[in-house]
ZASE-178202 format. One line per field, with one value per atom (N, C-alpha, C): residue number from 1; residue in one letter; atom name; y, z, x. Coordinates in nm, 2 decimals. Layout:
<nodes>
nr [NUM  ...]
rest [A  ...]
atom [CA  ...]
Y [Y  ...]
Z [Z  ...]
X [X  ...]
</nodes>
This chain:
<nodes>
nr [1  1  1  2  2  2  3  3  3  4  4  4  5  5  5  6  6  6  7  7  7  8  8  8  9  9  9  10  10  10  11  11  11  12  12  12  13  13  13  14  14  14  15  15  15  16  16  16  17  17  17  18  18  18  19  19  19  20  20  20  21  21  21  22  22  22  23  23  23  24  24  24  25  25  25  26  26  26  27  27  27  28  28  28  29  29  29  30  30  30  31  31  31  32  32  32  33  33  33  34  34  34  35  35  35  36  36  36  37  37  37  38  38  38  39  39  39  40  40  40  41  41  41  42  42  42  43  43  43  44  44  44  45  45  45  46  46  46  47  47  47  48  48  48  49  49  49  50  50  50  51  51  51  52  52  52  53  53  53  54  54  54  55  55  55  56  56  56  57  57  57  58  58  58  59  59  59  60  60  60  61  61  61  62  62  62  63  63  63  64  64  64  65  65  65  66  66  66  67  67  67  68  68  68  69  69  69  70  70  70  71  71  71  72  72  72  73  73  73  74  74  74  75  75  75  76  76  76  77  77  77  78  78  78  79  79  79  80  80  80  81  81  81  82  82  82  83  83  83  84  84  84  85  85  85  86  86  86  87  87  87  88  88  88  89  89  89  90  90  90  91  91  91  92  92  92  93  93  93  94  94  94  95  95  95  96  96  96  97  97  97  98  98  98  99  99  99  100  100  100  101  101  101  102  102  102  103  103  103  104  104  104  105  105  105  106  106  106  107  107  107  108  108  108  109  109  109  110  110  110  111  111  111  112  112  112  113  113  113  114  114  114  115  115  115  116  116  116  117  117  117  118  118  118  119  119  119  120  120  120  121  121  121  122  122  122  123  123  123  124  124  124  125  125  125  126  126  126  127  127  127  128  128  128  129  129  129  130  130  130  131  131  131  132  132  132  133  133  133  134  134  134  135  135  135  136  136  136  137  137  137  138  138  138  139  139  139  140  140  140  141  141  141  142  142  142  143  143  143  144  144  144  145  145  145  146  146  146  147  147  147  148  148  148  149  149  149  150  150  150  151  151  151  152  152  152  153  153  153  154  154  154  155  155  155  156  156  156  157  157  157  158  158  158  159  159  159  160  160  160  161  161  161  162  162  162  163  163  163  164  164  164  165  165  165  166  166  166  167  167  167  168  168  168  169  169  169  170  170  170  171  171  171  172  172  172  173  173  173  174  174  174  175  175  175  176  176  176  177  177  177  178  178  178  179  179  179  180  180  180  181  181  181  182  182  182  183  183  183  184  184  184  185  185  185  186  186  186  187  187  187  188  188  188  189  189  189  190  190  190  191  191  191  192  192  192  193  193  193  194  194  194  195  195  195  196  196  196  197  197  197  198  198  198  199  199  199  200  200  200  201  201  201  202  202  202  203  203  203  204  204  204  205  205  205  206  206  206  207  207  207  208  208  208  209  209  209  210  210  210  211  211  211  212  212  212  213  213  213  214  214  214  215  215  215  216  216  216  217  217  217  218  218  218  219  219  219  220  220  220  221  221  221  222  222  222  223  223  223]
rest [X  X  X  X  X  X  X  X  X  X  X  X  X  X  X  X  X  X  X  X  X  X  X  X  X  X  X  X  X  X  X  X  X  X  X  X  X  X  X  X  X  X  X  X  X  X  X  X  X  X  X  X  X  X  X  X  X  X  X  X  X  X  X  X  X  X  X  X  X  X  X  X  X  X  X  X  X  X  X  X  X  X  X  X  X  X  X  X  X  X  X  X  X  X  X  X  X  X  X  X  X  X  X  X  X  X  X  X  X  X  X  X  X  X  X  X  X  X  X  X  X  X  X  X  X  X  X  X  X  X  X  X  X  X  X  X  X  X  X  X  X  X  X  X  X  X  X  X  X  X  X  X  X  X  X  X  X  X  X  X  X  X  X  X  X  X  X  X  X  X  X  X  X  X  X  X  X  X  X  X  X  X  X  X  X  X  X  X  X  X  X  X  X  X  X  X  X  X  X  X  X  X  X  X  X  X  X  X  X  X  X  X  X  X  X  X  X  X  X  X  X  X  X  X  X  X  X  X  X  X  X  X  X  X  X  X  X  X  X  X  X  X  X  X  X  X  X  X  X  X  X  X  X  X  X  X  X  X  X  X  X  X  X  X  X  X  X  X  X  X  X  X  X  X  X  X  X  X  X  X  X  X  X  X  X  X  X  X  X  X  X  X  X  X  X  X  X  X  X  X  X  X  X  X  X  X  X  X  X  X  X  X  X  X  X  X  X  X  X  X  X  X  X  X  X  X  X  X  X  X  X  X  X  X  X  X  X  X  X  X  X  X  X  X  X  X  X  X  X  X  X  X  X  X  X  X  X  X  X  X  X  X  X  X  X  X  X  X  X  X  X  X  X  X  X  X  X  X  X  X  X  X  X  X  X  X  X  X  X  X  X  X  X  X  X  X  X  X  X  X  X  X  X  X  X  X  X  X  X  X  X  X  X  X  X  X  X  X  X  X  X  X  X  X  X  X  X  X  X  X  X  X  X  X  X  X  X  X  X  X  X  X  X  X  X  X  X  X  X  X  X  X  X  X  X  X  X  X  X  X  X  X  X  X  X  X  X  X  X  X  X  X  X  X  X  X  X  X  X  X  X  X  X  X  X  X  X  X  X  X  X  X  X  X  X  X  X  X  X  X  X  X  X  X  X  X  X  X  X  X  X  X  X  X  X  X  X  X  X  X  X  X  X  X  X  X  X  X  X  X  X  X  X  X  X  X  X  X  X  X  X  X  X  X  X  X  X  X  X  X  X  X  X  X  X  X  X  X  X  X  X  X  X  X  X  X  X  X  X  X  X  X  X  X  X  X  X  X  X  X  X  X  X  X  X  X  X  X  X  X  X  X  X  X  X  X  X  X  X  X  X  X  X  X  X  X  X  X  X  X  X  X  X  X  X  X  X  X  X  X  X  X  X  X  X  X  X  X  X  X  X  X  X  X  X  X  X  X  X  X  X  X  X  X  X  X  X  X  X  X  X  X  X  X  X  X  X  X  X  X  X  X  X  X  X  X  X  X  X]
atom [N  CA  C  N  CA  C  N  CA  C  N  CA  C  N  CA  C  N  CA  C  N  CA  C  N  CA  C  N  CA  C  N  CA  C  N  CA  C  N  CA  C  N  CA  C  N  CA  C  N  CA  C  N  CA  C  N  CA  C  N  CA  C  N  CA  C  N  CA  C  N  CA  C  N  CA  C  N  CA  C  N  CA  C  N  CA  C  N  CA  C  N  CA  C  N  CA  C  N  CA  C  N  CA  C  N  CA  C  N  CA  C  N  CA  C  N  CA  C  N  CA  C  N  CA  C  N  CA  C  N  CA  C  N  CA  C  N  CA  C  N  CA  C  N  CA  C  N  CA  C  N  CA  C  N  CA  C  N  CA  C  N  CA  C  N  CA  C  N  CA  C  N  CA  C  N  CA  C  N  CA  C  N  CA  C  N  CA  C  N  CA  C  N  CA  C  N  CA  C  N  CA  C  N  CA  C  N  CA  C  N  CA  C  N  CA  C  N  CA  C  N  CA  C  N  CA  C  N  CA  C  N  CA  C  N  CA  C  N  CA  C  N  CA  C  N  CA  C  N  CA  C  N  CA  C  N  CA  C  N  CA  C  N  CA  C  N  CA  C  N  CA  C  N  CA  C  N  CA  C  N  CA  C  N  CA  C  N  CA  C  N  CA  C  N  CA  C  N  CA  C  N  CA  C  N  CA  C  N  CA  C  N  CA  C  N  CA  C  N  CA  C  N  CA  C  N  CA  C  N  CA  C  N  CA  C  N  CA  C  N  CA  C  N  CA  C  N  CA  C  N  CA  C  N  CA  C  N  CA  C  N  CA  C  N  CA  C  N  CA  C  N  CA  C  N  CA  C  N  CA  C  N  CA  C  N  CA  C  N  CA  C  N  CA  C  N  CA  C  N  CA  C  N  CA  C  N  CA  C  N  CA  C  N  CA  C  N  CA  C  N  CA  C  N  CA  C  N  CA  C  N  CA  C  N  CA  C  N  CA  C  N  CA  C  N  CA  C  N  CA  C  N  CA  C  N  CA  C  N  CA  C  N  CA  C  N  CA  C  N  CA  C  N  CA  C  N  CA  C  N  CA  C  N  CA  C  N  CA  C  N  CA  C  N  CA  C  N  CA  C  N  CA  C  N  CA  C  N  CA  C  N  CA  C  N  CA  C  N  CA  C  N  CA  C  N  CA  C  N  CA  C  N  CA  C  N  CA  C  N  CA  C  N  CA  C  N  CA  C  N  CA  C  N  CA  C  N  CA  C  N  CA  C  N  CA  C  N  CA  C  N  CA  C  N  CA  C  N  CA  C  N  CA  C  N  CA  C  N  CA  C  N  CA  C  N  CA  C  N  CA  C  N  CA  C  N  CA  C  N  CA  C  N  CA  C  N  CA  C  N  CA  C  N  CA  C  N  CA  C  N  CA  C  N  CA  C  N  CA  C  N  CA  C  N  CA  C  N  CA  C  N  CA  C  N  CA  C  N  CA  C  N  CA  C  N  CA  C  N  CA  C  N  CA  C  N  CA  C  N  CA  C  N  CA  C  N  CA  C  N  CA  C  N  CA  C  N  CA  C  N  CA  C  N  CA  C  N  CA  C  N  CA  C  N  CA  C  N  CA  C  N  CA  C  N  CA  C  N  CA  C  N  CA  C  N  CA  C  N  CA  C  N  CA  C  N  CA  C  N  CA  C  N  CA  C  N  CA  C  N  CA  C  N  CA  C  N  CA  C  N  CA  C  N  CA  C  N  CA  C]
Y [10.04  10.07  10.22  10.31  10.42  10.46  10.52  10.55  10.64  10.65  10.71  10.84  10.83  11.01  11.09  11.01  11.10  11.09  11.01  11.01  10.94  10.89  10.89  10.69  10.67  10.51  10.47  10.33  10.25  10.13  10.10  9.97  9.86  9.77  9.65  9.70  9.78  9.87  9.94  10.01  10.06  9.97  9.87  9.76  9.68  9.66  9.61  9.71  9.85  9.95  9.91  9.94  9.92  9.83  9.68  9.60  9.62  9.63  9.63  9.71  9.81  9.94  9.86  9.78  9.73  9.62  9.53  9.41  9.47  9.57  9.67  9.68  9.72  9.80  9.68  9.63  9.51  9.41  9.42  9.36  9.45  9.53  9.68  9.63  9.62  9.61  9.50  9.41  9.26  9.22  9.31  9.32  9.42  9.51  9.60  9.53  9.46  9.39  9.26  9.24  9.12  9.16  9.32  9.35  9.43  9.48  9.50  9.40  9.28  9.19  9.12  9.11  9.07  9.12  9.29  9.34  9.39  9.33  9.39  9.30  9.37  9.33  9.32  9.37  9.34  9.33  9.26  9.31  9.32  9.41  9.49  9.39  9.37  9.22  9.35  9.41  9.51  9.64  9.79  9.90  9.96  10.07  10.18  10.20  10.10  10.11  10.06  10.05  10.00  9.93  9.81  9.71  9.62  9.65  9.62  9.50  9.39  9.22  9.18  9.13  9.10  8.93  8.87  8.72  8.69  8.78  8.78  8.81  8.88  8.92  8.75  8.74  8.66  8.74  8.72  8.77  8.67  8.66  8.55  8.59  8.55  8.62  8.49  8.48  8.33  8.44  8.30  8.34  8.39  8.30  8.36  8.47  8.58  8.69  8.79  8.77  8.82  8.84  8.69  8.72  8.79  8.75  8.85  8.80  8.84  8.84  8.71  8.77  8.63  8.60  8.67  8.63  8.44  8.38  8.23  8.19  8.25  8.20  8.31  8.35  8.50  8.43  8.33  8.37  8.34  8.40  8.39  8.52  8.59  8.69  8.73  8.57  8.59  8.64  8.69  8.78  8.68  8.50  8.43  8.38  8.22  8.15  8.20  8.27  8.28  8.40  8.47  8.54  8.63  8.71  8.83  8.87  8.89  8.93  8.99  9.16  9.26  9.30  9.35  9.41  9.47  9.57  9.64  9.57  9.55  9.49  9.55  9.52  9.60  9.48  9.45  9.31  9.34  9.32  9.38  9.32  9.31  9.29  9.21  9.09  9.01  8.92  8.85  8.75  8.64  8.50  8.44  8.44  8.33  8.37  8.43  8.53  8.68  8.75  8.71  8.84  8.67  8.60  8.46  8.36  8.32  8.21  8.07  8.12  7.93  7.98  7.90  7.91  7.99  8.08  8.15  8.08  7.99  7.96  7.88  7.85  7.84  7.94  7.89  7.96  8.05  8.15  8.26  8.30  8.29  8.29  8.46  8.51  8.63  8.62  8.51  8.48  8.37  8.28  8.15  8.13  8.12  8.11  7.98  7.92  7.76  7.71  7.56  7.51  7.56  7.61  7.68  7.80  7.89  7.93  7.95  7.93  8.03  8.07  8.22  8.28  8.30  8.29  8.28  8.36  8.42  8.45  8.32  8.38  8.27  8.36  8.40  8.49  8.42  8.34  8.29  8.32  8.28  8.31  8.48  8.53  8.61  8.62  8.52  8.50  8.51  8.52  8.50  8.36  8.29  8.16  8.16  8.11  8.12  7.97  7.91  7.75  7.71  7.62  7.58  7.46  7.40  7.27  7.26  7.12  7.06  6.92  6.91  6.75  6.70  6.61  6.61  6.46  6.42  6.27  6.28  6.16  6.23  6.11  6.04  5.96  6.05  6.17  6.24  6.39  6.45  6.58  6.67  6.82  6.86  6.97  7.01  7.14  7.24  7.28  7.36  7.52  7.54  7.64  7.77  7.89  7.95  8.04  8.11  8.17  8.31  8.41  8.52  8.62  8.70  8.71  8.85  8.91  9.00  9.12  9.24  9.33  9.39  9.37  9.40  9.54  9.61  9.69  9.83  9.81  9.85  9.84  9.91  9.88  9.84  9.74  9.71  9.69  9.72  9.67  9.53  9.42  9.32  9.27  9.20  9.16  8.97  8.91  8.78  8.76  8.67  8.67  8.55  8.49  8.36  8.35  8.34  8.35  8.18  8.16  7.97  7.91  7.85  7.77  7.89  8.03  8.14  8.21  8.24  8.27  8.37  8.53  8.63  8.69  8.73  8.82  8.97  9.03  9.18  9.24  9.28  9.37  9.54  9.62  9.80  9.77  9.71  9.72  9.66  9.56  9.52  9.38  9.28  9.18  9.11  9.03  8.97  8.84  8.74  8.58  8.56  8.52  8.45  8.30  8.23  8.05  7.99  7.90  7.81  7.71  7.73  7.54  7.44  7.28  7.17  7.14  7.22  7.21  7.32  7.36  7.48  7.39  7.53  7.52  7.49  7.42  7.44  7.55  7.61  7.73  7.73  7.75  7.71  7.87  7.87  7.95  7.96  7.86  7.84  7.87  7.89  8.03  7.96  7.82  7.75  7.78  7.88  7.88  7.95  7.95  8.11  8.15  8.28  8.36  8.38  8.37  8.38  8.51  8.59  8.69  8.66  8.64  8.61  8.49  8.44  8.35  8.32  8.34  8.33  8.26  8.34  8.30  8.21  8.30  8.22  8.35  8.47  8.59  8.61  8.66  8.73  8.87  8.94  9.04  9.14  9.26  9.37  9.43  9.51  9.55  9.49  9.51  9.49  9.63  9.62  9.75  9.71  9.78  9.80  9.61  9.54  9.42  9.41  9.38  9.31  9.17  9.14  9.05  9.05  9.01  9.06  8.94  8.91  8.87  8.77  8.79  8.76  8.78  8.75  8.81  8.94  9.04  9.18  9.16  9.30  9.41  9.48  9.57  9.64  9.79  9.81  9.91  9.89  9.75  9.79  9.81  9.71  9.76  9.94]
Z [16.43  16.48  16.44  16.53  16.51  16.47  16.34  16.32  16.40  16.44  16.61  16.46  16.39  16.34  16.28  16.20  16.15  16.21  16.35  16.40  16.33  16.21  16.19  16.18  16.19  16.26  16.11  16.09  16.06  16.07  15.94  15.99  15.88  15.88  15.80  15.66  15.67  15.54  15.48  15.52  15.48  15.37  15.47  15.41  15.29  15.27  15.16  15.07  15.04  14.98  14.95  14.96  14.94  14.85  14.87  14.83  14.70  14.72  14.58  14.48  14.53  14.44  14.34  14.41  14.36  14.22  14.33  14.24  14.08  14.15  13.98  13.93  13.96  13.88  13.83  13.85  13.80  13.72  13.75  13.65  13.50  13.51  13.41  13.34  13.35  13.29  13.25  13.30  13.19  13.12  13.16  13.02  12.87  12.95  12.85  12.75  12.80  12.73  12.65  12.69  12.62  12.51  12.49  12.42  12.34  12.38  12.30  12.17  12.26  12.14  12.02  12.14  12.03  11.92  11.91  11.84  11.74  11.80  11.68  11.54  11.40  11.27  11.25  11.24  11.18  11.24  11.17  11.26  11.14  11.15  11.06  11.08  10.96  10.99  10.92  10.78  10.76  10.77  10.80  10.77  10.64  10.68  10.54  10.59  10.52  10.51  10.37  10.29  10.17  10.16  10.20  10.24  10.11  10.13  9.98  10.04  9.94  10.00  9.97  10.03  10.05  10.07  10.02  10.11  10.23  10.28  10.43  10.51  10.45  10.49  10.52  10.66  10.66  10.82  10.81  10.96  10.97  11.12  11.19  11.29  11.27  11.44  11.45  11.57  11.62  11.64  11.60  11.56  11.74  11.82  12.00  12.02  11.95  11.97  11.89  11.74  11.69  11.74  11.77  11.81  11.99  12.06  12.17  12.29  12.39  12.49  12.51  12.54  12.53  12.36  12.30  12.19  12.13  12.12  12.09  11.91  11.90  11.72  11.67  11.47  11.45  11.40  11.46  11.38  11.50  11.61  11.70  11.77  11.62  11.63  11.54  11.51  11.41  11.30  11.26  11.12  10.99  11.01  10.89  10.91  10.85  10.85  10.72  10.79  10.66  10.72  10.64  10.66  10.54  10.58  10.42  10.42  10.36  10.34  10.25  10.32  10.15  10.16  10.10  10.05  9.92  9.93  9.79  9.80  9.67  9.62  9.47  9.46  9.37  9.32  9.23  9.12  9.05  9.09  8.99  8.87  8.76  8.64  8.59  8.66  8.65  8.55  8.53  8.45  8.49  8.52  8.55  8.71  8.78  8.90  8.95  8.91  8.95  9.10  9.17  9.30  9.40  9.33  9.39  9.49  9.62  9.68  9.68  9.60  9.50  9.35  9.32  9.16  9.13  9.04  9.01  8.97  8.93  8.89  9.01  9.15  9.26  9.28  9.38  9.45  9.55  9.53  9.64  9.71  9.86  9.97  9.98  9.96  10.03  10.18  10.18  10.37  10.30  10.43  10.47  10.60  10.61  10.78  10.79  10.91  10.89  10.73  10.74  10.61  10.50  10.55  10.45  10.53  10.47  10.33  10.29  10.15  10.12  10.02  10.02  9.89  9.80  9.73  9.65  9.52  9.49  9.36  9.29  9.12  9.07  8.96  8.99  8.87  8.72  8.71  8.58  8.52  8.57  8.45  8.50  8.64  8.65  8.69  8.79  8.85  9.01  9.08  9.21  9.23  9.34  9.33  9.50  9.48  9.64  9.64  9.75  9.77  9.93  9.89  9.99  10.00  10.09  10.09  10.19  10.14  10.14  10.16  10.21  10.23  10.14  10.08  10.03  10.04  10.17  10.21  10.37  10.43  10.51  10.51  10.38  10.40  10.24  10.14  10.06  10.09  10.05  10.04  9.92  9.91  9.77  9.79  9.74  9.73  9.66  9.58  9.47  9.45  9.32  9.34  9.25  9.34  9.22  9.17  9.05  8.95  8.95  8.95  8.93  8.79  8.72  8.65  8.77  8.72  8.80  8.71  8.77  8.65  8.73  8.64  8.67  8.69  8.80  8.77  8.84  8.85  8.87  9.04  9.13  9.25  9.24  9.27  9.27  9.38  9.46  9.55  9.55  9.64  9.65  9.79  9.76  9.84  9.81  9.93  9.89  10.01  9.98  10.10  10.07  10.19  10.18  10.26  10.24  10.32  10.27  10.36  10.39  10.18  10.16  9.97  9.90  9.88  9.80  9.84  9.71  9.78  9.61  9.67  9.58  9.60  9.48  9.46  9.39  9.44  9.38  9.35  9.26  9.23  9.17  9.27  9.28  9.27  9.40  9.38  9.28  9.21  9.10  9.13  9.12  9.15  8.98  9.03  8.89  8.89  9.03  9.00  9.11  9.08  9.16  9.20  9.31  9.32  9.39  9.38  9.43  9.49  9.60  9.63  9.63  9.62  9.66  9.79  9.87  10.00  10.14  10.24  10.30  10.35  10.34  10.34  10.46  10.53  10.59  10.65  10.71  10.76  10.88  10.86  10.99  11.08  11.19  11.23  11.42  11.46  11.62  11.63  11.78  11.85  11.85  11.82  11.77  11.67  11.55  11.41  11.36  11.36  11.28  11.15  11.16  10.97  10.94  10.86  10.82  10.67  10.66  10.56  10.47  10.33  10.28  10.31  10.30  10.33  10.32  10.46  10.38  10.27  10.24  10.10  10.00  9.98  9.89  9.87  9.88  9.83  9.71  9.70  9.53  9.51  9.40  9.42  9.39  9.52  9.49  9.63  9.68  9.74  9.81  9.94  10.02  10.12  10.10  10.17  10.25  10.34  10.41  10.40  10.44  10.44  10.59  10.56  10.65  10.68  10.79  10.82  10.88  10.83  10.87  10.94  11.06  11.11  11.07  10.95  10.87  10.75  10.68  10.56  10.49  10.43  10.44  10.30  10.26  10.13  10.13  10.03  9.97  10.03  10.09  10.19  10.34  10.39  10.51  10.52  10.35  10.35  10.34]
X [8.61  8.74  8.78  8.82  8.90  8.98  9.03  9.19  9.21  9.33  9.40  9.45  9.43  9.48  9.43  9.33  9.22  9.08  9.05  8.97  8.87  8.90  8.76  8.71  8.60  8.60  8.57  8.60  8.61  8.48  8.35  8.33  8.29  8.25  8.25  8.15  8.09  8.04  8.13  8.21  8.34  8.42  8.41  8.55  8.47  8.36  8.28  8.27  8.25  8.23  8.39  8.42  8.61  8.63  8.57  8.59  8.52  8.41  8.34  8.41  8.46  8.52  8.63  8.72  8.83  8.80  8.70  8.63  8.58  8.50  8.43  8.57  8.68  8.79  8.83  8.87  8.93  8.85  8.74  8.63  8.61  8.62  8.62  8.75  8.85  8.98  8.94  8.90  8.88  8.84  8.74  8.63  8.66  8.73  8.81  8.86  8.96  9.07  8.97  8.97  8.84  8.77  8.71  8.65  8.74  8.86  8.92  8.95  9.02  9.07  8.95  8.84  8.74  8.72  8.69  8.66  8.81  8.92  9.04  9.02  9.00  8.95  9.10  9.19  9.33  9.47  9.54  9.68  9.78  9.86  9.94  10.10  10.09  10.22  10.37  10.32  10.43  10.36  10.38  10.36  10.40  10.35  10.41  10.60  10.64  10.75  10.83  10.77  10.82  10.93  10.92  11.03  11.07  11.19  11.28  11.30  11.29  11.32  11.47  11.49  11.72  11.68  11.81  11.76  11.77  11.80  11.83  11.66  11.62  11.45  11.39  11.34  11.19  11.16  11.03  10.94  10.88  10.87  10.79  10.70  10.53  10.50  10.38  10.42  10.32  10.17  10.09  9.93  9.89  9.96  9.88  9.93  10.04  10.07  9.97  9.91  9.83  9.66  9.66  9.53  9.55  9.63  9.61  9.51  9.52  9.48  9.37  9.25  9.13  9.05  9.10  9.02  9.13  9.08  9.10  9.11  9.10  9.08  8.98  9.04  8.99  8.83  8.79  8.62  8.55  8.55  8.45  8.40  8.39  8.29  8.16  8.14  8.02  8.02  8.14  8.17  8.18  8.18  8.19  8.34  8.38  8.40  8.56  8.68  8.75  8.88  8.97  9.01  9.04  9.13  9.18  9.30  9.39  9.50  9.53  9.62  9.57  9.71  9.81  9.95  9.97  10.06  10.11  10.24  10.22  10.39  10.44  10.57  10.60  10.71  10.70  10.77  10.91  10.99  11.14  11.12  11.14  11.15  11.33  11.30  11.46  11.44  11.57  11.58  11.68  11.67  11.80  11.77  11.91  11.93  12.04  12.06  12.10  12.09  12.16  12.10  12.01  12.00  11.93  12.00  11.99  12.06  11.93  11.83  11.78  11.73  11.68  11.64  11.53  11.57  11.47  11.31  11.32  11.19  11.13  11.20  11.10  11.04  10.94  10.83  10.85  10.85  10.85  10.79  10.79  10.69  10.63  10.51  10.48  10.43  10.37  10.30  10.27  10.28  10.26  10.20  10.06  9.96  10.01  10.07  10.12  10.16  10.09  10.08  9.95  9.87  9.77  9.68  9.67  9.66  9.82  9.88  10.00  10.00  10.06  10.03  10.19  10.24  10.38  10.36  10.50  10.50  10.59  10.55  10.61  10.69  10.82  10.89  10.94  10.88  10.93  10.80  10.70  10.59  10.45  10.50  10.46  10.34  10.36  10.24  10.21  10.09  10.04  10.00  10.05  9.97  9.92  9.76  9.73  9.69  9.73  9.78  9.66  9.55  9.47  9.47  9.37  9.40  9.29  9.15  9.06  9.02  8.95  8.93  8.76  8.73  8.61  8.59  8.67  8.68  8.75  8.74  8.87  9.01  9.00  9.12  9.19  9.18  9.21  9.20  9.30  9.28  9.35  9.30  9.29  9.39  9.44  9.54  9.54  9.40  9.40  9.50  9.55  9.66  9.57  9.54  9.47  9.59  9.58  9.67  9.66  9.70  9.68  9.75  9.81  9.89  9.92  10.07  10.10  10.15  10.21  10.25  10.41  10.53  10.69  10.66  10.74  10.79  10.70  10.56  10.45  10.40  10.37  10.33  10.16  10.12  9.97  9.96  9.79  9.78  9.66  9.67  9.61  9.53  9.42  9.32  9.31  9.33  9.27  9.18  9.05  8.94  8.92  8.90  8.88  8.72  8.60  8.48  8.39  8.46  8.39  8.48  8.35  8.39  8.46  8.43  8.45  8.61  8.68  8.78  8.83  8.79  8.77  8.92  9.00  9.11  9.10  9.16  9.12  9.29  9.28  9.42  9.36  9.42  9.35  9.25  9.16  9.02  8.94  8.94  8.90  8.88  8.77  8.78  8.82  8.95  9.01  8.99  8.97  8.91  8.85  8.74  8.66  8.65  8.69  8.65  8.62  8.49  8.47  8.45  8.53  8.62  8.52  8.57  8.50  8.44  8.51  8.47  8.51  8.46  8.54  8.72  8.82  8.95  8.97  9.09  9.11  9.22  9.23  9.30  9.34  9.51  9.61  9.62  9.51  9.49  9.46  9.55  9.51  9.64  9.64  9.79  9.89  9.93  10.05  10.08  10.05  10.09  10.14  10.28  10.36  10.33  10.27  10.24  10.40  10.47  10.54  10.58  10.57  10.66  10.77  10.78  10.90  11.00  11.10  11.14  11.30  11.43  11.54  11.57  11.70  11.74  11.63  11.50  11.41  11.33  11.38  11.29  11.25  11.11  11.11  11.19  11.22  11.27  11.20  11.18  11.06  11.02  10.95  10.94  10.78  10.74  10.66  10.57  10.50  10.41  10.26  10.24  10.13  10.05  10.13  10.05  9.96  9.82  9.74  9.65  9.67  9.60  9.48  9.37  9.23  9.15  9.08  9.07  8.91  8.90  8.73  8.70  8.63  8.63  8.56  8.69  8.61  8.58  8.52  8.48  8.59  8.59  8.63  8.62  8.53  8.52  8.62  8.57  8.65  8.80  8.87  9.00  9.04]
</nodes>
């Protein structure tokens, strides 16, 4: 067929060249995005913002917004069976419940992935506690709390990895406990699950920096 203005004709090779063009383009984009998300290793839950905690402070971001696009859950890239979660925080040095809307000697949320993993401070005795939970049956399950000690007043930065049974903590690069579980954790990590940040009126008091969420279990290099 002719176009009547540019003379020039038209034929069924044309229109298949055309087509293909589009199909490639659009196949290109999908794969883009696909490989994009596959290969994203982290998502930045706080920035370099040195976030002072109020009790008014919590953040919420549903896990199908983090993982994104087609990627389905963070271990289906062969990287191992686990995740990481690294933050600088900085510990006020309080006493009492002061400045508190619950009790100082509850548990203070830093992130909570669903019901497990969760990590808390504990300001009465100055500690990190990372909270999992295991089955080594399936009508029992285990909750073990590991302990960390922490330092007032002082910005540290932290690493927890969770890679299948092993679940290594580091404070400035330093690995400070090493453990073992009875069995691999379970980890609340399919796109129905809000990570959670801090927690109204249930904050520790101190500040919050550069926290990440890592999609596997890293080293010490790749943070």
């Amino acid at each position: 067929k002719k176009d009547s203005i540019s003379g020039y004709s038209f034929n069924f090779s044309d229109f298949a060249v055309i087509a293909v063009i589009i199909i490639g383009f659009a196949l290109f984009m999908s794969y883009k995005n696909l490989f994009t998300n596959f290969n994203k290793k982290k998502y930045v839950l706080i920035a370099d913002e040195n976030l002072k905690l109020d009790e008014k402070f919590q953040r919420n971001v549903e896990m199908g917004s983090i993982l994104g696009g087609q990627k389905q859950n963070f271990n289906d890239d062969g990287r191992g069976f686990g995740l990481s979660v690294s933050w600088e925080m900085k510990l006020d040095n309080v006493q009492g419940n002061k400045n508190w809307n619950s009790k100082y000697d509850k548990l203070k949320p830093i992130i909570k992935i669903g019901n497990t993993p969760t990590i808390h401070v504990n300001h009465k005795d100055s500690t990190i506690i990372i909270t999992l939970q295991y089955k080594d049956n399936p009508l029992y399950s285990h909750n073990p709390q590991i302990e960390i000690p922490i330092f007032t007043s002082k910005t540290c930065k932290y690493l927890v990895v969770i890679n299948g049974r092993r679940v290594n903590i580091y404070v400035d690069e330093k690995l400070v406990k090493s453990v073992y579980l009875g069995n691999v954790p379970h980890l609340d990590i399919g796109d129905d699950v809000v990570v959670q940040v801090g927690e109204q009126n249930n904050n520790f008091q101190g500040t919050l920096n550069n926290m990440m969420l890592y999609y596997h279990p890293i080293d010490l290099d790749t943070m």
